[in-house]
Phi, psi and omega in degrees: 000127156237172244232021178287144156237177190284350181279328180315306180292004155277335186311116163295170220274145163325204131276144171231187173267172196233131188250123203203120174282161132076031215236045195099156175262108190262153197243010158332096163330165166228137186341145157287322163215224200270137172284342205258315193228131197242139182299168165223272184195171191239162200237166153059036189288148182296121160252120157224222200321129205266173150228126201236162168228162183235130194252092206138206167228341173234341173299070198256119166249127166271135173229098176297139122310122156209116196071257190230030161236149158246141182244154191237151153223181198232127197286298177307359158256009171105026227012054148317128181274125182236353156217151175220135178288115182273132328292163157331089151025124169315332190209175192279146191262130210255358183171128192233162186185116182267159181202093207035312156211032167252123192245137173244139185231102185279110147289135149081221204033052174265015171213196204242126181085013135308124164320163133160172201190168147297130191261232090236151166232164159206142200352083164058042109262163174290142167225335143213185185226163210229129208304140191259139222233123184282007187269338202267093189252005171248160202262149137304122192221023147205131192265156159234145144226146159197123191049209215272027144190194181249151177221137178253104199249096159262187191296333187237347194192169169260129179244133149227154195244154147288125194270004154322284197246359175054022166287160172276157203249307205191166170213132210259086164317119107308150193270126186279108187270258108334310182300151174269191192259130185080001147312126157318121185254327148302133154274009211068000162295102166235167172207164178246181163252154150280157210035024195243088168305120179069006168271195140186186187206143214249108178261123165354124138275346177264034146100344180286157190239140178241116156268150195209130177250084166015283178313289184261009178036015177259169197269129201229036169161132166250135158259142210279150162314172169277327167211178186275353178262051171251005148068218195252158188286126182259340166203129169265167177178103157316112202281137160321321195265126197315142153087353194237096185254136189271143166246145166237178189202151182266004148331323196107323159334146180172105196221172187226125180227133177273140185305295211309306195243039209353032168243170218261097181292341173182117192285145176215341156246065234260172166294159202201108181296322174249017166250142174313135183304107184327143155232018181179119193247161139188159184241152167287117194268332175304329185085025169234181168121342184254157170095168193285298192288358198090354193250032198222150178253168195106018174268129175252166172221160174216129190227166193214131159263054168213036195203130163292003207266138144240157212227096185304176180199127180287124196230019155293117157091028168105324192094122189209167181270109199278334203189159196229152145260064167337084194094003169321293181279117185293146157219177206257159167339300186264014183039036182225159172090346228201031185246191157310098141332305195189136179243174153201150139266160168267155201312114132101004175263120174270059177228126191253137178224139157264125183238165193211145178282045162243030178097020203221149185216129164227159172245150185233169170220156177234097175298126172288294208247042061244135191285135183216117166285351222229070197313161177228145193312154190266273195238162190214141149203115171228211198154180180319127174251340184244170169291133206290142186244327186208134173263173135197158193262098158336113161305150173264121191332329209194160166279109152113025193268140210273004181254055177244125161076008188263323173257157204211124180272127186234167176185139185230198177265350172264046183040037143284168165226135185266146193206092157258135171279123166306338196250328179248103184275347143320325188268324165352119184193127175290116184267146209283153189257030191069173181292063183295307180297337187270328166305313187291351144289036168218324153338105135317083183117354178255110178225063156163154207288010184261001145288332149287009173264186175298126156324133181318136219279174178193345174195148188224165192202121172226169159208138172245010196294339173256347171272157203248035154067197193276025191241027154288121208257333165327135194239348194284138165347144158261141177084346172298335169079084170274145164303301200245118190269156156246135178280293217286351176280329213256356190279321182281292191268051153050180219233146155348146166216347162235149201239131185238149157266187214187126175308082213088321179293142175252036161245108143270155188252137169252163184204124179288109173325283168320296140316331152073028193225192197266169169260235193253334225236169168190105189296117195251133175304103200294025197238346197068350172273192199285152160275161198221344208214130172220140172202150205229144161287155174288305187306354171090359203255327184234144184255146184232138158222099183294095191264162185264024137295339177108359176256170204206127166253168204227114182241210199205103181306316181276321130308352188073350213253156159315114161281294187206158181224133187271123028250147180307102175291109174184172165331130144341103158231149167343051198253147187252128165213154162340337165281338175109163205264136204192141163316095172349140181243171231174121097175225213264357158341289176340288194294172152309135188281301197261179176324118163265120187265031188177124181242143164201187210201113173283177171282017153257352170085040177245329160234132164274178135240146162212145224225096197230185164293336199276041178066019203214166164200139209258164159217122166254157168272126190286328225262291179265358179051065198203105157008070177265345157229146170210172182220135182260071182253030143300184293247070145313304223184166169250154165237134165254016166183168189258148097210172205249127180225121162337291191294289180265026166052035183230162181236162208222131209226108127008140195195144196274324162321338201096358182254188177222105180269104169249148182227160182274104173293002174272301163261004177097322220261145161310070199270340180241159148208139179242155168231192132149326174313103177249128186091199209301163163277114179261332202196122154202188220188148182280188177250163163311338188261014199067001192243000179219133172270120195255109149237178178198124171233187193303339197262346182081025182236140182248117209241138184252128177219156195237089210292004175279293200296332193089355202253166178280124165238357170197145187214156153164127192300129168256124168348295196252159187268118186314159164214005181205120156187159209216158205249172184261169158321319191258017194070333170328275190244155157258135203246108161222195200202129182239165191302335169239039178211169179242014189275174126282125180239128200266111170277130156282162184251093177307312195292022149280330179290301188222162175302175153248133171292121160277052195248147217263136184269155181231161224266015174271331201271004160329101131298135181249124178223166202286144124285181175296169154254184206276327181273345226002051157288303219272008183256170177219176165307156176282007136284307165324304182301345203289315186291357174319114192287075177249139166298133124281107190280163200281208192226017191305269225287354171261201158255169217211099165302127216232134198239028168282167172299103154004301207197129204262349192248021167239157180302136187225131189252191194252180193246352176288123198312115172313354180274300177314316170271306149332342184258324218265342182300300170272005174298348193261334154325319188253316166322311186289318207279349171242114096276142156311142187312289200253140171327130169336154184220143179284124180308128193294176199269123208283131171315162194273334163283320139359125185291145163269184190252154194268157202274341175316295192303318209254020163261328227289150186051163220272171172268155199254104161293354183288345162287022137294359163280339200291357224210087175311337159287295196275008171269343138314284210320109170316340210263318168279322168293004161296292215297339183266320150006282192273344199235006149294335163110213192261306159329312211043176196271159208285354188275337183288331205282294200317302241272313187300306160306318172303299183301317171298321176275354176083011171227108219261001193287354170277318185286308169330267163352274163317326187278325170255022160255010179259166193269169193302287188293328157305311171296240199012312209256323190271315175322308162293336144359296200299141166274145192240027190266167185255123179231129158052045181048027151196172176233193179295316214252315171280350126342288161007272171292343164276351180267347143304297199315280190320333181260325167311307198306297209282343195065036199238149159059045208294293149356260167303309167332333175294305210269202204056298178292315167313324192266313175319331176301327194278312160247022169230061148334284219285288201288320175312325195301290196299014188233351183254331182269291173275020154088000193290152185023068192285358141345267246250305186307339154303301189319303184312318179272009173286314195301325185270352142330276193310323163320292191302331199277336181297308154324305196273350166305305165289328186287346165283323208261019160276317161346309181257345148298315190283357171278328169309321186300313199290004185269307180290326194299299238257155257222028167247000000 
């Protein structure tokens, strides 16, 4: 039912935006990019197969590819990230190799006819590239170096570089067996043995080991597969023991063949249709890991990327499986794709390290004592394996709180939920679902621990205003609904604080913030259907949930227990609103037909919104649950989505038209509508401050609308289509998450630094911008951005604000940069504070041949006052402020003639002006200035002061006119003292006490009618 009435169509109409065809040829440039937001960098970057080195006797660094950057890390810090590489690559980089304090990085030829070439890094920057050789039109995906050169291994051929001098050396042709023309013949497995000089060796797809000798480049032994159903080589590695390299096949096969006498030293696999194909061997170098105590050599490890598992191996006694790693890695639903990328152990280390496409680099160890063949995990740095689905920026505990904007809540399809930090990518963590992996080995038909979470996250809800950080003492299962609670535990260290909804599931679900784990409770829909809608009170106490039935529940964070379900089945009751007093309406009339796709709660806990397919948007009364408003846009449109901003109390509603509709939650009404999206609103957010709407829709443009004018104020296409993003607390960064990645890219926020122009864009004016990278060159810091020499377009096409006084009975503040009048507060604080440590040092003695300077020169001029600011003593000295005085002339400086004219003519508004347009030590320098003589019954310091008094009296510069009077006080003390004790300059004693009348009278003018605000406020806040 809805509540329009005929007086309603007198209101006016919203605003909408104006759109004006044809209206001229504009000769403006047009932006290189977004006028509002600047790249920075990206969080939650893609890892995959590593390289490692060892630098030292303890410096073990890994170094990943991701995209067109490489990252290092320092094992021994913990995987600490210590370098990321500059520049970026031109193209995704296809293959890496550290080499003592180098990394070589192979790039591009990924289509035909794409540049690409070799890179060198040294801690993370470039120092060369290695000669580009035109014949190589396919990518290289495996580096080798060893002793004096480099190999290059692509599909069709061998590249070797001198590692000297990085020239090309040769190129290693193989011979066409079977394979047609334009098939691949490598697979890229190539490796090299110790003492077997200048070879190396190279694997087949029809299953053959190619030896090569570098140097003379001819093919001097091919070895034959082991049968003929061994399919192509999937991995060669050379073994601690001479002469013996382990083979994989993609057969399943996995044997150790001596070079020397090409036969099969050991099998350890045969072929097999149902095990999967080794893709990554490495052996233990320490000479332990084998044998019942460990204490034997000959432990191998093996991994399949199409499996999460590594699987150790005894290669004592024929060789047996000593032990599995269950679950190293995630894999996808259907298992495949999503495995061990790559293991190594490290040199002469019982530490294994692994990578995985699921976004993960971990490191294991392996316990000696009591010896377990079966390493437990070291270090971790991981993330998101799927694409991100839904963001939000963790609210700040508090105002000026040192966590605001700093963590940001992520969720992706691989049903995790994620928590990054902005300022530390070391604090980054998934927060837990419980012991999911340890169940799922024990679990029957379950094979893997992403069957035990929770279903993918789709809407989040936070508060901390209840949370109780790591000093939460609750022990109960998660997700269990315990019966019996302690209150009096959870009233002190406080409760859950973020509330997620779930994909399919008719649970929403809490989870404790602090802690950093799942929570107690899981909230079931009274509908039995899916949630669709979640929202948290700012105090944190009620959870709101939102089914796709139409019903909307109410819980209790702390107890868990069901409160209310909207709309409240009971009596009519009454209610009075702006509209006039009228019956609630109450039972299943009320509710939502379709889906609530969006909640929110104002901060005072007094109104609900609400939101559905079925077009409508609801206002309940929180106290009784009982229906008071509704706005009706059947059937124009569906609303797919909410959201609520704090600060200026309006909500802002998604539409299946393409538009955004915002309304005044106080009064009900439409105040806004943006149009301009073509295709769905995938994601869009208030600014912290309320004055800006953020969308990012389906067409791949991220759009700024600006809510006092109404106008587009920033549009611009991102490569991949946004599918997520969120504004931080603080205004700082924009967070957004695109469709072909699994990364997070972080914007700066230029309008904290320089304006922004509200001059309204027309949908021509599509900037295409990068997104950030990983390195974040093409992004820059959030200072960096303010300065960008970018056109700024002019404000013609906007409105043109007027910074005149309102009103004459209102308070006016000044227009002058808070900074600039705080420095001027403090200055003598930051002069002493850039004063030099040390003392001037005597200039060394001029060579001999040099004219000296003449006693004329180094004698020569008058003393210059104006260098008396420089020096806080003698700028005190009454004598000196005479001697400048006097030696400004008979005119004086423009600041006395204003200052001379405002008292005669009685209008002091050019010196106002002129006095706030000087910088803080020049007003500083005139102010110590002022003659403090009685010249015709007034001076310079009572003029002055009268000329504060007269701009207080207007109520114009409230503020500055304060810090002005402070600094006069502060350095003409001593004449005020003397003209109030001994009666002296009864000018400036009069002035004063005029000033201070208009002062006292201004205060308490003000202290009413702040007085009578907070009684208002406090009338409404209070529950009578």
């Amino acid at each position: 039912m809805s509540f329009f009435t005929e007086d309603e169509f007198d209101m006016p109409l919203p605003k909408r935006q104006k759109t004006v065809i044809g209206q001229g040829v504009r000769t403006e440039p047009q932006s290189a990019g977004s006028k509002v937001f600047a790249p920075f960098r990206v969080l939650s970057p893609t890892t995959v197969p590593f390289t490692s080195i060892r630098l030292g006797k303890a410096t073990y660094q890994i170094s990943t590819s991701v995209g067109r950057s490489v990252q290092t890390y320092d094992l021994q810090r913990g995987l600490s990230l210590v370098f990321i590489s500059r520049p970026q690559t031109p193209d995704t980089i296809t293959a890496t190799v550290a080499w003592q304090d180098k990394v070589f990085v192979a790039w591009g030829h990924l289509r035909r006819g794409s540049p690409g070439s070799i890179w060198v890094y040294k801690r993370g920057k470039k120092v060369a590239s290695l000669e580009a050789v035109k014949s190589v039109t396919v990518p290289i995906v495996r580096l080798l170096v060893f002793g004096s050169w480099v190999v290059g291994c692509s599909g069709e051929d061998i590249q070797v570089w001198k590692n000297a001098s990085y020239e090309h050396y040769t190129s290693l042709t193989p011979r066409r067996t079977n394979a047609s023309p334009g098939e691949p013949i490598y697979t890229g497995q190539v490796c090299t043995m110790p003492t077997y000089l200048n070879k190396i060796f190279a694997g087949r797809y029809d299953g053959g080991i190619d030896i090569w000798n570098v140097k003379t480049g001819n093919l001097i032994y091919t070895m034959l597969p082991s049968s003929s159903t061994a399919g192509a080589v999937t991995v060669l590695q050379a073994t601690p023991v001479l002469s013996l390299i382990a083979v994989a096949y993609k057969s399943g096969a996995l044997s150790i063949r001596n070079v020397e006498t090409d036969q099969i030293a050991l099998s350890l696999r045969t072929d097999s249709s149902d095990a999967p194909p080794v893709t990554s061997i490495s052996f233990r170098t320490d000479g332990l890991g084998a044998g019942e105590d460990g204490r034997r050599s000959g432990a191998m490890a093996t991994a399949c990327i199409d499996s999460g598992d590594i699987t150790m191996w005894d290669l004592n006694d024929g060789g047996k499986v000593t032990g599995t790693l269950r679950g190293g890695h995630r894999v996808t639903e259907g298992g495949t794709g999503l495995g061990v990328s790559h293991v190594e152990f490290l040199d002469g280390q019982p530490v294994m390290v692994s990578s995985g496409k699921d976004n993960a680099l971990r490191t294991w160890i392996i316990d000696e004592l009591p010896f377990s063949p079966i390493p437990r995990s070291l270090h971790s740095r991981s993330g998101h394996s799927a694409a991100i689905t839904t963001l939000e920026f963790l609210p700040s505990t508090s105002d000026g709180s040192e966590f605001s904007g700093k963590w940001l809540l992520s969720s992706s399809k691989d049903c995790s939920l994620w928590a990054f930090s902005i300022r530390k990518d070391s604090q980054n963590t998934e927060i837990s679902q419980g012991a999911v992996e340890h169940k799922a080995k024990k679990v029957v038909g379950v094979s893997g621990a992403q069957e035990l979470k929770a279903p993918e996250v789709t809407c989040i809800a936070c508060s901390l205003n209840r949370d109780g950080g790591m000093s939460i003492t609750t022990s109960d299962s998660i997700w269990a609904n315990p019966k019996t609670t302690h209150t009096d535990a959870s009233t002190k260290t406080g409760w859950e604080s973020v509330l997620t909804g779930h994909r399919g599931d008719k649970f929403a679900r809490t989870w404790f913030w602090g802690k950093k784990k799942a929570g107690r409770w899981a909230f079931e829909t009274s509908d039995k259907t899916e949630v669709k809608s979640v929202a948290l009170s700012q105090c944190g106490t009620f959870a709101l949930v939102g089914s796709a039935g139409g019903s909307i529940d109410i819980f209790n964070m702390q107890s868990g227990l069901h409160r209310r379900s909207f709309p409240h089945h009971g009596p009519k009751i009454y209610i009075t609103s702006k509209r006039g007093s009228f019956a609630a309406s109450n039972g299943n009339s009320a509710r939502h037909n379709r889906g609530v796709t969006g909640l929110a709660i104002n901060g005072l806990n007094q109104t609900i919104v609400s939101c559905g397919l079925d077009g409508k948007v609801k206002f309940w009364d929180f106290s009784s649950g009982s229906l008071v408003d509704e706005l009706d846009w059947y059937p124009m449109t569906s609303v797919t989505g909410l959201r609520y901003s704090s600060t200026s109390e309006l909500v802002a509603f998604s539409c299946d038209d393409l538009s955004i509709r915002v309304v005044d939650m106080e009064t009900r009404k439409v105040v806004r509508e943006f149009w301009g999206c073509v295709g769905q609103v995938n994601d869009f957010s208030f600014s912290p401050d309320g004055r800006w709407i953020i969308a990012a829709s389906m067409d791949s443009i991220i759009r700024v609308w600006d809510l006092p004018t109404g106008h587009l104020i920033d549009l611009f296409r991102v490569p991949s289509t946004c599918t997520a993003l969120a504004m931080s607390s603080t205004g700082e960064f924009l967070a957004t998450a695109h469709a072909d990645g699994i990364g997070i890219s972080l914007w700066s926020n230029r309008s904290l630094f320089v304006p922004i122009s509200n001059r309204n864009l027309d949908e021509t004016d599509i900037a295409d911008v990068e997104v950030p990278t990983l390195c974040g060159e093409t992004g820059v810091a959030a200072i960096e951005a303010a300065f960008l020499e970018d056109h700024q377009p002019s404000d013609a096409g906007g409105p043109v604000l007027s910074t005149e006084q309102l009103s004459r009975d209102m308070v006016t503040l000044s227009d002058v940069p808070k900074s600039k009048w705080q420095t001027m507060l403090h200055l003598d604080l930051i002069k002493e504070r850039n004063k030099p440590k040390d003392p001037p040092k005597a200039p060394e003695k001029a060579p001999f041949f040099l004219p000296k300077a003449t006693e004329k020169d180094s004698s020569a001029g008058d003393f210059d006052y104006n260098h008396l600011a420089d020096s806080t003593i003698t700028e005190r000295s009454q004598v000196v402020k005479t001697l400048h005085s006097m030696s400004a002339g008979v005119g004086g400086s423009r600041f006395t003639i204003l200052l001379q004219s405002g008292r005669d003519t009685g209008d002091f508004q050019p010196f106002i002006e002129y006095f706030k347009s000087l910088s803080p030590a020049k007003a500083d320098l005139e102010i110590r200035s002022l003659d403090p003589r009685v010249c015709q019954g007034h001076s310079e310091l009572s003029d002055f002061v009268l000329a504060l008094s007269t701009r207080l009296l207007s109520k114009n510069d409230f503020e500055l006119v304060n810090a002005w009077m402070s600094v006069f006080l502060k350095i003409h003390g001593d004449v005020v003292l003397n003209c109030s004790e001994c009666n002296e300059n009864e000018v400036l004693r009069k002035a004063l006490v005029n000033w201070s009348l208009v002062q006292q009278r201004e205060g308490q003018r003000l202290a009413e009618l702040v007085g009578y605000c907070r009684g208002v406020v406090g009338f409404l806040r209070s529950s009578r």
